[in-house]
TORTIPA-964640 format. One record per atom (N, C-alpha, C): z, x negated, y negated; residue in one letter; atom name. Coordinates in steps of 0.02 Angstrom, whole numbers, plus 50000, padded with zeros to 5 digits. Layout:
<pts>
+-------+-------+-------+----+----+
:     Z :     X :     Y : aa : at :
+-------+-------+-------+----+----+
:     Z :     X :     Y :  a : CA :
...
+-------+-------+-------+----+----+
</pts>
This chain:
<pts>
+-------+-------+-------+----+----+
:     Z :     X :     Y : aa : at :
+-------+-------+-------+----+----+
: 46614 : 56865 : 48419 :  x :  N :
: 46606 : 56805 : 48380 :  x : CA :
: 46610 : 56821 : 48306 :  x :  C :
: 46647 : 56802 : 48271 :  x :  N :
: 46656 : 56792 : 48193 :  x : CA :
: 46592 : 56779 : 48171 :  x :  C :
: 46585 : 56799 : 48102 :  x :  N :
: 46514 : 56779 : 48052 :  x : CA :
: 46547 : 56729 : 48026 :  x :  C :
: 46486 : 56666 : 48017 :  x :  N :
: 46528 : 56610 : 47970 :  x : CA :
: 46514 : 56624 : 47903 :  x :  C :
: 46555 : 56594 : 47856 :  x :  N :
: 46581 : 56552 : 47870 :  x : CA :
: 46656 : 56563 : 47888 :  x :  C :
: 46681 : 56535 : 47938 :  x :  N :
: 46743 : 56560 : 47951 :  x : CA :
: 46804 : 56549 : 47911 :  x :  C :
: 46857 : 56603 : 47889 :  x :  N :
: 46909 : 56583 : 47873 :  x : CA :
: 46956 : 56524 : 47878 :  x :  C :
: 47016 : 56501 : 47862 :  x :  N :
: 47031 : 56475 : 47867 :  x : CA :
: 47108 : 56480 : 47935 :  x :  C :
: 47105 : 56554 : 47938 :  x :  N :
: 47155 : 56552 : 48001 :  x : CA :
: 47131 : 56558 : 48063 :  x :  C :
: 47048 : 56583 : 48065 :  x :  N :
: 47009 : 56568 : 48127 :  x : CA :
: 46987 : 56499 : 48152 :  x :  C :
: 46994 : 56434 : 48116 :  x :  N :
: 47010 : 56365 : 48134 :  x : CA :
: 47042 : 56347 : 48193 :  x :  C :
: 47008 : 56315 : 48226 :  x :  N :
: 47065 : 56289 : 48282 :  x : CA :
: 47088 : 56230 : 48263 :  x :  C :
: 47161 : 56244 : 48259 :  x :  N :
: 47230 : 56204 : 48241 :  x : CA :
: 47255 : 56190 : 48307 :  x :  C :
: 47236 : 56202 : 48377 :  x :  N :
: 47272 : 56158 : 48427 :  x : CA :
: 47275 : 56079 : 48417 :  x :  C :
: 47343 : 56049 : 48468 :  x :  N :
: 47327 : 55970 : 48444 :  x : CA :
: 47297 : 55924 : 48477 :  x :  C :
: 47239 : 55973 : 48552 :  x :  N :
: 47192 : 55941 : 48583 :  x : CA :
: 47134 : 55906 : 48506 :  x :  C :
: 47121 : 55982 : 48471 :  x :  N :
: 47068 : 55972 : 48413 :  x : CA :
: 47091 : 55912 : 48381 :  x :  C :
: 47174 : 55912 : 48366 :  x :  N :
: 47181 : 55850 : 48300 :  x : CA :
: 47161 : 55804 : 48331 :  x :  C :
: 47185 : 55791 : 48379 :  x :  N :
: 47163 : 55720 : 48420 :  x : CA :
: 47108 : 55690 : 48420 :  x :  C :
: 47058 : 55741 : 48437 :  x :  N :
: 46981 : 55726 : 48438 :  x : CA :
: 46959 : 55716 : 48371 :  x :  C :
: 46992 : 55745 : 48339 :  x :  N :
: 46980 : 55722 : 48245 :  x : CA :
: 46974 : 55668 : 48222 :  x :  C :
: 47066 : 55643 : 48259 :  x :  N :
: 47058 : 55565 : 48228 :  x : CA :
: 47035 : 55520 : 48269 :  x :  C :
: 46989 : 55533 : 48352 :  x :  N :
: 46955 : 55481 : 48364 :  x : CA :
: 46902 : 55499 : 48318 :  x :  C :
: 46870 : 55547 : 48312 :  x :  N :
: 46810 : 55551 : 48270 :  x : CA :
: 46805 : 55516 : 48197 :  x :  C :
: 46867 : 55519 : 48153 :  x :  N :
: 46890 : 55471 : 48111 :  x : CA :
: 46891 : 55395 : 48126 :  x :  C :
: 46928 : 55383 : 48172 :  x :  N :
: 46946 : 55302 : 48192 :  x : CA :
: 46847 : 55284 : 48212 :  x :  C :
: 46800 : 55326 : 48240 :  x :  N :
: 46738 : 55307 : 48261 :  x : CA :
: 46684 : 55308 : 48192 :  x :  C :
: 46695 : 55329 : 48145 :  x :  N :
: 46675 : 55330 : 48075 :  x : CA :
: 46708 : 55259 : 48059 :  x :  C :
: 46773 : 55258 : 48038 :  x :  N :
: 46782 : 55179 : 48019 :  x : CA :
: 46779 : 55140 : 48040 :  x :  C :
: 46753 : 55140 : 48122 :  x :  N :
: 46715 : 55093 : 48160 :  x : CA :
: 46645 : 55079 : 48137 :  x :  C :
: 46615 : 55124 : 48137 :  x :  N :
: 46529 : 55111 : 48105 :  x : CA :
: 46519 : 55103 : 48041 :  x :  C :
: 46586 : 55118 : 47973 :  x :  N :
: 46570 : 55088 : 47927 :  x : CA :
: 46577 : 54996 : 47941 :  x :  C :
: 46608 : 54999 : 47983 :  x :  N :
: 46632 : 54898 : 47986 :  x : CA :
: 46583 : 54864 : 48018 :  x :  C :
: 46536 : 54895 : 48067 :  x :  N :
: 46488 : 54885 : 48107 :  x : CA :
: 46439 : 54878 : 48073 :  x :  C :
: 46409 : 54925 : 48004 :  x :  N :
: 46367 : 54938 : 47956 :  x : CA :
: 46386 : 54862 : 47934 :  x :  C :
: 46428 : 54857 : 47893 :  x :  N :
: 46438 : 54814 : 47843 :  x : CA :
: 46420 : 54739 : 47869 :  x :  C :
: 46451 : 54732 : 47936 :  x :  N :
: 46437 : 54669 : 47962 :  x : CA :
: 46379 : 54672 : 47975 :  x :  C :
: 46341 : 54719 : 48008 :  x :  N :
: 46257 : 54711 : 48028 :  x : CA :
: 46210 : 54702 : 47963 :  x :  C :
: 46225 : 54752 : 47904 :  x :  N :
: 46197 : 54717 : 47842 :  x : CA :
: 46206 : 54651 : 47809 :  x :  C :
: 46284 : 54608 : 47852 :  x :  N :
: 46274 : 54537 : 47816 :  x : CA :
: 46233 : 54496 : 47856 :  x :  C :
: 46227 : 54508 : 47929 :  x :  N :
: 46183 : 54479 : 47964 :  x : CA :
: 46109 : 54479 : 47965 :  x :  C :
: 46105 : 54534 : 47931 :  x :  N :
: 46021 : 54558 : 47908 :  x : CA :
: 46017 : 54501 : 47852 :  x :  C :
: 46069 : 54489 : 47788 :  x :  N :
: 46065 : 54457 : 47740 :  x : CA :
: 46039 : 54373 : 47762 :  x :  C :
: 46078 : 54363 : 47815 :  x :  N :
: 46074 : 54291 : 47836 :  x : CA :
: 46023 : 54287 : 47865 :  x :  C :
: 46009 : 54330 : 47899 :  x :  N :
: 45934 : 54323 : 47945 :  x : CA :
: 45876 : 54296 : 47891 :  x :  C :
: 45866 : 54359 : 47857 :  x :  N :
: 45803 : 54337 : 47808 :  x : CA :
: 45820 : 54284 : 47759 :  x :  C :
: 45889 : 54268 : 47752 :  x :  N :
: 45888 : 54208 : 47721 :  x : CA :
: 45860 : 54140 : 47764 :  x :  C :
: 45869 : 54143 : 47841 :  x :  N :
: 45846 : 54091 : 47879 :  x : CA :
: 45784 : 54084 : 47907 :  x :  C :
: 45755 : 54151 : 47891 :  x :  N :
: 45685 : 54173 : 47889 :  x : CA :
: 45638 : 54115 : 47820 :  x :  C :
: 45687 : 54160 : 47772 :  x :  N :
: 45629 : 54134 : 47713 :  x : CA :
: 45649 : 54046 : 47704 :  x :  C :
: 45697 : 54001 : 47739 :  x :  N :
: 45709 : 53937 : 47727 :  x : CA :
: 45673 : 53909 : 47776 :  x :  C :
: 45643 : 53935 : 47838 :  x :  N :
: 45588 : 53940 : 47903 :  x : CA :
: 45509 : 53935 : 47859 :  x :  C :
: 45522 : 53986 : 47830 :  x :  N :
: 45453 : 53988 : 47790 :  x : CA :
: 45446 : 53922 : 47738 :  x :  C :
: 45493 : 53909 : 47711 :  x :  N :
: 45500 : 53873 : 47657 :  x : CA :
: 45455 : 53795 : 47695 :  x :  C :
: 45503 : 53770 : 47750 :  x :  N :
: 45486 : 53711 : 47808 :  x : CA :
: 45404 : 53720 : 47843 :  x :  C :
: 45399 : 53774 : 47859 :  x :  N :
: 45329 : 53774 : 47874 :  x : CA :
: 45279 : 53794 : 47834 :  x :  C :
: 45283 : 53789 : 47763 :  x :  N :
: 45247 : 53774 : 47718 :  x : CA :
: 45240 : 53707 : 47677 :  x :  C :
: 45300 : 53680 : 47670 :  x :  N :
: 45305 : 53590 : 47688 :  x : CA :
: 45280 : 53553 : 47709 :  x :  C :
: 45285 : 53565 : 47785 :  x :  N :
: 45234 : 53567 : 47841 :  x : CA :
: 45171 : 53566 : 47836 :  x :  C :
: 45144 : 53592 : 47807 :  x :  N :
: 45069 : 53616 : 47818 :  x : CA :
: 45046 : 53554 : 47731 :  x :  C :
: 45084 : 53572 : 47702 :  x :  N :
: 45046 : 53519 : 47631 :  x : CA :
: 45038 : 53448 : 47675 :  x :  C :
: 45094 : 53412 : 47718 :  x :  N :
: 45105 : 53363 : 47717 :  x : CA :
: 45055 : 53306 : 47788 :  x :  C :
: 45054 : 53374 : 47808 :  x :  N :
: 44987 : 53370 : 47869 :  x : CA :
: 44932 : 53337 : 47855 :  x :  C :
: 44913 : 53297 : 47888 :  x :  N :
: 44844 : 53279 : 47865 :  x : CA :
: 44844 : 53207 : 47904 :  x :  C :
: 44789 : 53130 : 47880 :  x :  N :
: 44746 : 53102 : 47890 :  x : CA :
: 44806 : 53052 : 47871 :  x :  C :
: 44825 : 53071 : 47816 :  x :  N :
: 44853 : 52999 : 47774 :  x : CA :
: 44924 : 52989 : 47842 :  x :  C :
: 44948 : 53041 : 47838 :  x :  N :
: 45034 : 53028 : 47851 :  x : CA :
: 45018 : 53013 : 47921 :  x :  C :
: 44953 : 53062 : 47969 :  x :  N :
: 44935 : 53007 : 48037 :  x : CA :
: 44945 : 52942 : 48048 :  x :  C :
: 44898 : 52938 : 47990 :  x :  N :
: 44891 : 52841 : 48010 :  x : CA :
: 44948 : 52822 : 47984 :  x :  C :
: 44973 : 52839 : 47914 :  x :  N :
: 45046 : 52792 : 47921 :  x : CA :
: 45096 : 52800 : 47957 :  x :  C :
: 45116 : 52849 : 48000 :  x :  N :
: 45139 : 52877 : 48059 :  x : CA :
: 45119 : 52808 : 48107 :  x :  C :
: 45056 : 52813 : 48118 :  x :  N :
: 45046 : 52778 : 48183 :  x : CA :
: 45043 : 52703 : 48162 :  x :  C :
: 45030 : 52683 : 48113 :  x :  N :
: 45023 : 52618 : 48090 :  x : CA :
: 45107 : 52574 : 48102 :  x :  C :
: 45136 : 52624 : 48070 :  x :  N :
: 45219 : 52616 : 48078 :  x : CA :
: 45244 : 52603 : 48135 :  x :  C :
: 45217 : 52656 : 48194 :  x :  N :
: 45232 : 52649 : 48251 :  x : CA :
: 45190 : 52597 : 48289 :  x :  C :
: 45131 : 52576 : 48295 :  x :  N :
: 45103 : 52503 : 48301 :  x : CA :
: 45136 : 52436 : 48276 :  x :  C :
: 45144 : 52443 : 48216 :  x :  N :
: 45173 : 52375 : 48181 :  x : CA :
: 45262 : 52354 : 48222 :  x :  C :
: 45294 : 52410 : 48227 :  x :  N :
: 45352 : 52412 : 48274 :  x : CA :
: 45352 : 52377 : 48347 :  x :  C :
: 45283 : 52402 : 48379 :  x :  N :
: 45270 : 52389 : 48443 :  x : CA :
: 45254 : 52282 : 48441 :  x :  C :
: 45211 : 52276 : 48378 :  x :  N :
: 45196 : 52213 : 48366 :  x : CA :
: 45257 : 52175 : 48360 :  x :  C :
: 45291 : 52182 : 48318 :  x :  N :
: 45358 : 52173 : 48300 :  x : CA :
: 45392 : 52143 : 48371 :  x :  C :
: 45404 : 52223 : 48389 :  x :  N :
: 45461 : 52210 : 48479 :  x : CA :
: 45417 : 52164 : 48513 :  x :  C :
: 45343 : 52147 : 48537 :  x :  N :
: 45308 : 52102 : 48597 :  x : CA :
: 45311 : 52029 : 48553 :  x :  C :
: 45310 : 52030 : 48485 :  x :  N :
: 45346 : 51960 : 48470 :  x : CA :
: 45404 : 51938 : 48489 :  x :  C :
: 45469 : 51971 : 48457 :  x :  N :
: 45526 : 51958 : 48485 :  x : CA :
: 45532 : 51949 : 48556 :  x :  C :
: 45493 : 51985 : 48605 :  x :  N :
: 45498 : 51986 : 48666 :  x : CA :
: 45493 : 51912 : 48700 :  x :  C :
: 45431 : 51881 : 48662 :  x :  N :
: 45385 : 51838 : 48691 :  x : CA :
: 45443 : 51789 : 48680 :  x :  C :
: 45471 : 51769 : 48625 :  x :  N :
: 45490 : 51727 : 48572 :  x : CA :
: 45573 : 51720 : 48603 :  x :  C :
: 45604 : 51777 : 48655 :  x :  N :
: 45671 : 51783 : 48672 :  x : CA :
: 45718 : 51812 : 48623 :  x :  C :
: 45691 : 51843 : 48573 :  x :  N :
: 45742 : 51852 : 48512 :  x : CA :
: 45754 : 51925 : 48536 :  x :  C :
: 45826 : 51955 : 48534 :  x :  N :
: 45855 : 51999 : 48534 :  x : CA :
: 45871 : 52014 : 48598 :  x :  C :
: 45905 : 52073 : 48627 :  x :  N :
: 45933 : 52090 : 48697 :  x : CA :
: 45888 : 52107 : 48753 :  x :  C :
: 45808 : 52103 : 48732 :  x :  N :
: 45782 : 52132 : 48786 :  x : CA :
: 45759 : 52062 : 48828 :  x :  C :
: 45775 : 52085 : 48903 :  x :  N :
: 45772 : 52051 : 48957 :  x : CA :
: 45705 : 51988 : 48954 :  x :  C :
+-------+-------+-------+----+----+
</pts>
């Protein structure tokens, strides 16, 4: 066995080696493209992360007592609304 570092005519130059070179090449400029796309997807992620966060902090101010009842008041006054029309024959329901 040779001491390294080895010369340059003790190299193996068969063209089994080149071959395996340039898959080893072609598999490098595969994982730089793989890299690049997985870092834009990382980008978008935490962008849909922090617009997640953004909504469920929205969320949480808008919570409460008041927007209940006008929530449900809304949805009552609707119901009043439709059993008039109902009674009265106005509109498509049977």
């Amino acid at each position: 066995m040779p001491d390294l570092p080895m010369t340059p005519d003790n190299y193996a130059t068969r063209p089994e080696f080149l071959a395996i070179r340039e898959d080893v090449k072609q598999i490098e400029k595969d994982m730089a493209v793989i890299n690049a796309r997985q870092a834009t997807a990382q980008t978008d992620l935490d962008g849909i992360k922090q617009v997640l966060n953004d909504i469920k902090g929205e969320l949480k101010t808008t919570r409460g007592w008041r927007q209940f009842l006008l929530t449900g008041g809304i949805g009552v006054g609707w119901g009043i609304i439709q059993a008039i029309c109902h009674h009265y024959g106005i509109g498509s329901a049977p």
